[in-house]
N, C-alpha and C positions, 0 to 999 in steps of 0.2 A: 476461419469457420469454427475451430476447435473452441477459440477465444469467445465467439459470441452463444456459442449454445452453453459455455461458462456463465455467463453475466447471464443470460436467459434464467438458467436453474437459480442462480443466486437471490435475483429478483423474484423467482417463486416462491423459492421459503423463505422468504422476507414476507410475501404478502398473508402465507399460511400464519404465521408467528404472528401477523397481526390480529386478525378472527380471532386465533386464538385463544388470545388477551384481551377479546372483547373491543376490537379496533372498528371500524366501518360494516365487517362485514358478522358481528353478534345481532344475533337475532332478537336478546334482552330476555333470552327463557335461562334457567336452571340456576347457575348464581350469581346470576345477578337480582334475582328476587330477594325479596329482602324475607326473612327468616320470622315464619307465622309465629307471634304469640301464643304462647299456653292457653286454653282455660284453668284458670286458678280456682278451686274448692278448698273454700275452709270447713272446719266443722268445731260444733262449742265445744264437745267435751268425746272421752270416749266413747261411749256405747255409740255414736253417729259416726266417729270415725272407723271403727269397723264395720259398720252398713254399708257407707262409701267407699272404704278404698274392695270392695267385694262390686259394688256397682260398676267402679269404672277401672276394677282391675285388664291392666292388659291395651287400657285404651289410649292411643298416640296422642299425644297433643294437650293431656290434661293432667296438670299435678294437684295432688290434696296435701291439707296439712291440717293437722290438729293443732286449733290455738291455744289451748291451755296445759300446762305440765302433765306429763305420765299420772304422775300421782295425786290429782287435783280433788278429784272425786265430783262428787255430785256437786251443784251450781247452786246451792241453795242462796248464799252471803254471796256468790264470787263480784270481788270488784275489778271492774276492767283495767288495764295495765297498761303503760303506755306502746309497749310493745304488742298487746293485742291490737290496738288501733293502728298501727302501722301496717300489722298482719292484714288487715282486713282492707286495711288501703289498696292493696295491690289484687284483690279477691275482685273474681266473678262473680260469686256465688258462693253462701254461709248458709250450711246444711244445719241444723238447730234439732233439737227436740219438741220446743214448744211446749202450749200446757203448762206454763207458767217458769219452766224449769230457768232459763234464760232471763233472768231480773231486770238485766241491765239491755235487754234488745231496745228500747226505744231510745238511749244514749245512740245506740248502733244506728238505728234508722235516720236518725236527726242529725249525725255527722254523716254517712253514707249514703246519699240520696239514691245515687244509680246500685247498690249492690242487691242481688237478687237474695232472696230470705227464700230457704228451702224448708218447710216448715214441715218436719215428719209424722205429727200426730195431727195433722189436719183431718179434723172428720171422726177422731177415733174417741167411741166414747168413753167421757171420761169418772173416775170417782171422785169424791169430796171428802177431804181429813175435815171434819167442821163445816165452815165454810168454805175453806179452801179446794180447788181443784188437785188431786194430784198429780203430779208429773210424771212418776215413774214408769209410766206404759211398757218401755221394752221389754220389764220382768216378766212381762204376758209373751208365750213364744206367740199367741194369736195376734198379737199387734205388734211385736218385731215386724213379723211378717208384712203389717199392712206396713208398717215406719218404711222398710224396702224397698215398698214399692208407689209410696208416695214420695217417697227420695226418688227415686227413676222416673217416674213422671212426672217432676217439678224441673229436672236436672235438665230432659229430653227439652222440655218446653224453651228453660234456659238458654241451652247448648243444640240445637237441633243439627249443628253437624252430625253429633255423635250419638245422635237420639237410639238409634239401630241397636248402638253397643251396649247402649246404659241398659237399656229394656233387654236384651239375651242373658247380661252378665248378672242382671236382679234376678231373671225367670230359674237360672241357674241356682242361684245361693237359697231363694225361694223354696226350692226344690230339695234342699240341705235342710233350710228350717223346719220343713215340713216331717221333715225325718226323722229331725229332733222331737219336734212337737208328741209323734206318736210315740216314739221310744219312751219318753218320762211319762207320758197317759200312762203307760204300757204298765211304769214301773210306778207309779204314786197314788192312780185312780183307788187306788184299793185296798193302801194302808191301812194300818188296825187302828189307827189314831191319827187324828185330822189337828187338835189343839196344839198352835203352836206361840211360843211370846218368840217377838223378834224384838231388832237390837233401834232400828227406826221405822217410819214409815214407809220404807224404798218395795215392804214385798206385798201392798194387799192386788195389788194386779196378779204377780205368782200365784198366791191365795186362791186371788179368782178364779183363776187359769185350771187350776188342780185340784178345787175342794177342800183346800184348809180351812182352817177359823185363826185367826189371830185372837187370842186371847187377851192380850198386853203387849204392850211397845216397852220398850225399856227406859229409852229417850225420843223423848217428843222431838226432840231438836239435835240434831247429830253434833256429838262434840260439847254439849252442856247435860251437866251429871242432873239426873232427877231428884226431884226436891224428896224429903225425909215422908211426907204424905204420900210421893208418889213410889216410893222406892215402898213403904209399907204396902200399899194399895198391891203393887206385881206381886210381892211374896206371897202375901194371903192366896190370890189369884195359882200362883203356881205349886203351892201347898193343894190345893183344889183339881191336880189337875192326873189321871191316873199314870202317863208318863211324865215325869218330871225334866224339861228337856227345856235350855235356853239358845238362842240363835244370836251372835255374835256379828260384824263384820270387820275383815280384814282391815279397811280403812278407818278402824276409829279405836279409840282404848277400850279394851274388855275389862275397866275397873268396878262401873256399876255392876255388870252381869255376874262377877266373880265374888260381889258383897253379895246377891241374891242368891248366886250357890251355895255359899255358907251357910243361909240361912235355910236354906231348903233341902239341901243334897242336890240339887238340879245338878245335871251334867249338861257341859258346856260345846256346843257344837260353831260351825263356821258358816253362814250362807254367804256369800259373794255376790253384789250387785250388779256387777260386771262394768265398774266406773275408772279402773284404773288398772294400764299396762303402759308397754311400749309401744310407740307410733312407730312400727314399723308392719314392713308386709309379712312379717308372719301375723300381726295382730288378727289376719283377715277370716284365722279361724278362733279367735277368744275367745267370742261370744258361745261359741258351741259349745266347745271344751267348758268354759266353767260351768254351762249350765248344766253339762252331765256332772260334773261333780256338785254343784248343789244337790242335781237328782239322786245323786249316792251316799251324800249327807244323810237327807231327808229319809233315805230309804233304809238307813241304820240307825236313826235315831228315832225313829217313830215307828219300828218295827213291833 
């Protein structure tokens, strides 16, 4: 008796150790499922990459990446690389600026049939250097704002698993931008001097935004020095003007604007486009932070 209620037990944890292991008696739930795909978000350049990883911080199942280097800057020339296209091989979804910024999107299009184009200045109106459209909307914190949430609701349409999260985690940042928005009103509405020369065309949306005038560009073209007519032309202009005050940026050589201080006495400041950091999660507050220090720029050198 003793012997068979032995081999009884024996033969039962045998049959448990089967299930176990997913023998006869697995039900085919838990791992045996085969392990869901990410949604993959690219984005062209900085300022989109910090709209997005604030849309869909926190949310399961989706990673972003910024295709082009930290320090890339604005997209004006960018030529695609063969490692962006590889990037984008593997993408859900390519969060863009749009408004012309993006040269190279219909190479994108025309190798990427199925990839979803999240286009953040849809709808947002735009101004004209010339003929041309400009691109630089974010510097408006008024059309940051819409870029957010035209990112969240291209994303949701996309991705409608996560639609829920995208639209809390924008309403949220939305909520930051707006707080920004009043704080520089707060501090710039009201300057004693509105006349500023910047260093390209990245700020008449700021401009807009605040009640500047741009007086002069320094370089039409970021990264090519102005011609000897044009460099004459600023001076005059900035000799003309009661603060004498030049706007620079991090990303480019301050050698034209530093031949016009010479010439003028102008004292030399910094504005920041907000086109290059680190992709990582701290980026997901740069946009704020620089643009209070441009507002503390602006707010001591136009004093």
């Amino acid at each position: 008796m003793k012997r068979f209620v032995s081999i009884f037990a024996l033969l039962t944890l045998f049959s448990l150790a089967l299930v176990g292991c997913g023998g006869s008696g697995s039900s085919g739930s838990g791992n045996d499922k085969k392990a869901e795909a990410p949604f993959r978000i690219v984005t062209s350049f900085y300022p989109m990459y910090i709209a997005t990883i604030n849309i869909t911080q926190g949310v399961d199942g989706v990673e972003v990446t910024n295709m082009t280097k930290p320090q890339t800057g604005c997209l004006h020339d960018y030529q695609l690389a063969t490692g962006d296209l590889k990037t984008l091989e593997k993408a859900d979804a390519f969060v863009i600026n749009g408004a012309g910024m993006e040269a190279f999107l219909d190479k994108v299009v025309s190798q990427q049939k199925n990839l979803k184009i999240i286009d953040a200045s849809k709808d947002i109106p735009l101004l004209k250097d010339g003929d041309e459209e400009n691109p630089h909307v974010w510097l408006s914190v008024t059309h940051a704002i819409a870029q957010v949430k035209n990112i969240a609701d291209q994303l949701a349409a996309a991705d409608p698993k996560h639609a829920d999260a995208y639209k809390k985690n924008a309403a949220a940042y939305v909520q930051k931008l707006e707080a920004l928005k009043k704080e520089m009103h707060a501090a710039l509405d009201n300057l004693p001097h509105k006349d500023i020369v910047t260093f390209h065309e990245a700020f008449p949306y700021f401009a807009q935004e605040f009640g500047l005038h741009i007086v002069a560009v320094i370089e039409r073209e970021p990264g090519s020095e102005p011609t000897p007519a044009e460099l004459k032309e600023t001076i005059e202009k900035v000799n003309a003007l009661p603060v004498k005050v030049l706007f620079t940026e991090p990303q480019y050589s301050p050698s034209a604007a530093e031949a016009i201080a010479r010439e003028t006495g102008a004292k030399i400041y910094t504005l920041d486009p907000v086109v290059t950091g680190e992709a990582n999660d701290a980026a997901k507050d740069a946009y704020i932070t620089t643009m209070k220090k441009n507002q503390a720029t602006l707010a001591e050198a136009l004093r």
